[in-house]
N, C-alpha and C positions, 0 to 999 in steps of 0.2 A: 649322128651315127654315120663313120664310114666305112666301115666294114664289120661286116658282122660274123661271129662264131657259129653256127649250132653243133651242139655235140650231142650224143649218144654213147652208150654202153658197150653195147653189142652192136654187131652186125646189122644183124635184124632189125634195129631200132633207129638206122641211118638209111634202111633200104631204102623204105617209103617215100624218106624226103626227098633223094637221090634220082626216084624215078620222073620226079617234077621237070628234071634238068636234062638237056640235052647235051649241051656242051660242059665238058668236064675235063677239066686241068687236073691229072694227077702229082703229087708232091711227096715225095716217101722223105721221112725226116726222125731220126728216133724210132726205127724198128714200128716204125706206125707208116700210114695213109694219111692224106689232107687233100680235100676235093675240094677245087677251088670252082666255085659258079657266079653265076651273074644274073641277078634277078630283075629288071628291068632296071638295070639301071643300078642296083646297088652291088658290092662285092660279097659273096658269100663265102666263108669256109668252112666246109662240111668233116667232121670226121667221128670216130667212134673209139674211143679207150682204150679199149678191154675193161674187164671187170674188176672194181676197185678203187680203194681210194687213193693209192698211188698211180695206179697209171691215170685215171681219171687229171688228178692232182697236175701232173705231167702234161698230160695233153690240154689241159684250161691253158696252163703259163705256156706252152708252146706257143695256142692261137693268139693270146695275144703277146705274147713278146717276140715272136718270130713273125709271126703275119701278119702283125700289127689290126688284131679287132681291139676293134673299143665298145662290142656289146656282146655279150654273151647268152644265149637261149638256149636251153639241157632239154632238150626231148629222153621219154624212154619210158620203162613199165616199172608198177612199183606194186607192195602186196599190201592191201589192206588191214588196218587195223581198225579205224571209226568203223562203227559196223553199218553206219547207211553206206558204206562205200560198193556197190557192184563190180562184179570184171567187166572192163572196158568203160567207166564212168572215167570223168578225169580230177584232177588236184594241181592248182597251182599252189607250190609253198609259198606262205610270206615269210619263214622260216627255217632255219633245218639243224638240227644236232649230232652231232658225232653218240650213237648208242653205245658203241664199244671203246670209248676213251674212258678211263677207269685208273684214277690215281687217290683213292677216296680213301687210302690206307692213311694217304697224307691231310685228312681231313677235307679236302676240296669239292666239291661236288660232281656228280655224273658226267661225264661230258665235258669237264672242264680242268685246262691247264693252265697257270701262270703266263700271265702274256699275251691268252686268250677269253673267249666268252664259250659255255655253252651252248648258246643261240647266236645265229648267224641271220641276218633279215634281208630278201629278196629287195630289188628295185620295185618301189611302189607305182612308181610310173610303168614300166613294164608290165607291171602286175594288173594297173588302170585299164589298161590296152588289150591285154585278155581279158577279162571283163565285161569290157565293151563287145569283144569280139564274139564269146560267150552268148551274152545276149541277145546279138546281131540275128547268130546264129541256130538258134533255141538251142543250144550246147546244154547238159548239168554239168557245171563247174565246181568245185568248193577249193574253198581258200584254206589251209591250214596247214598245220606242220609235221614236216617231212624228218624220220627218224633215221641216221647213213650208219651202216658199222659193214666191216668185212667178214661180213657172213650172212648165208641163204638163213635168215630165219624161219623155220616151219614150228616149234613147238608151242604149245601154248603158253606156258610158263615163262619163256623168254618175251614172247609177245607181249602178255598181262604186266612183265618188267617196264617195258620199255613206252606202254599204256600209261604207265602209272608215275613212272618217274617225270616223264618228259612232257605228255599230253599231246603225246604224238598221235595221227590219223592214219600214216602212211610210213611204209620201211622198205627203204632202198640199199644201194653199195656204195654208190657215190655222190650223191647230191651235196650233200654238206662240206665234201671237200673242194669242190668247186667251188662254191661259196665262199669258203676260206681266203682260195686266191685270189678271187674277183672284189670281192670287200680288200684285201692288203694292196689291191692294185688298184683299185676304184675303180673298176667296174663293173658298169650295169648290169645287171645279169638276172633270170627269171629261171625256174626251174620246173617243169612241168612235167608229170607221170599220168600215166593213164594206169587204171590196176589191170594186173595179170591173173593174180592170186589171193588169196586170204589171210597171205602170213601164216596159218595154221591148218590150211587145208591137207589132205591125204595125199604123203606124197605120191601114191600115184596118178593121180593126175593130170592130163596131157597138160602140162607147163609150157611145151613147142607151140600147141594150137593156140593157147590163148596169148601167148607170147607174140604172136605175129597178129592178130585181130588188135589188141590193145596196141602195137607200135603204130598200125594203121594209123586209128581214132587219134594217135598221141599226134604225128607226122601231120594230118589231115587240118588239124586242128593249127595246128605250129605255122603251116604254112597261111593260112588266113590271118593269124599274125602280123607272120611278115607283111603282108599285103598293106596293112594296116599303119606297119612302124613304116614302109616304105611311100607312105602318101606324103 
């Protein structure tokens, strides 16, 4: 590894890691941000999407075709669907699916196009390494799979879908399409959420407060990582 990506979603979801760093090389490229740091030693480039699987999509092949990472780390919040999941517990994928790809008029299944898979599989070595780091640090971790479509899911009905088809634990906006480019590019890549929400909770809510507690834990977590990959 010589240079490393992390991404986020939101704002919010880049603060945390952002505030680790002192020194900060801004980069505007593509109607986005790219914070370039330096963590003892190794190169880092920090940025945050918007929400989606295009921009997401966008800023993955940015980091590394323009700024050349060759490992990629997805911090951010996601809403639960396993029901041991609590707000602010975390989930590393060893997987993740596109929920809303739907071409199944043409017999195909859920999730899946011509040319592609359904499932997309994290770096298991990455994955090793939180783990580790997890344990290290009496973390609750769980390993499983992470369900992406362009859209806030709240209903149950949708939820119970997306339970049922995929055996998914966790539902997000972009994880899987990250996945997409770092697997067509071969790169390393781990994907990490902390929950925010329940996927089905009332939307009223405060989604802002636990939106910023879970980026914390996600950030907090993400950076002992590094620490890790960087020995």
């Amino acid at each position: 590894m010589t240079k490393l990506a992390i991404m986020g979603a939101m704002e919010e979801e880049i603060e945390p890691l952002l505030s680790h760093f002192k020194d900060v090389n801004i980069v505007e490229f593509a109607n986005n941000k790219y914070y370039e740091v330096n963590y003892n030693g190794l190169d880092i480039v920090i940025a945050y999407s918007k929400i989606g699987k295009v921009f997401a999509s966008l800023t993955a092949t940015t980091m590394i075709e323009k700024f050349g990472c060759d490992t990629l780390l997805f911090s951010g919040v996601a809403g639960a669907i396993n029901p041991k999941l609590q707000i602010g517990d975390l989930i590393i994928a060893d997987k993740l699916c596109q929920h809303d790809l739907d071409i199944t008029a043409f017999g195909h299944p859920n999730g899946f196009v011509p040319g592609g898979s359904v499932f997309v599989e994290t770096s298991k070595e990455l994955r090793d390494v939180a783990t580790q780091v997890a344990n290290e640090n009496d973390l609750k971790v769980i390993v499983g799979t992470i369900a992406t479509g362009d859209q806030f899911v709240h209903s149950t009905e949708r939820k119970n879908f997306i339970e049922s088809t995929f055996k998914a634990d966790a539902l997000e906006m972009e994880g899987a399409s990250v996945a997409v480019v770092c697997d067509a590019l071969d790169i390393p890549f781990f994907v990490l959420r902390a929950i925010s929400d329940s996927a089905d909770m009332d939307a009223g809510f405060d989604f802002d407060e636990f939106l910023k507690s879970s980026a914390v834990n996600s950030a907090n977590y993400l950076i002992k990582i590094v620490e890790k990959l960087n020995k």
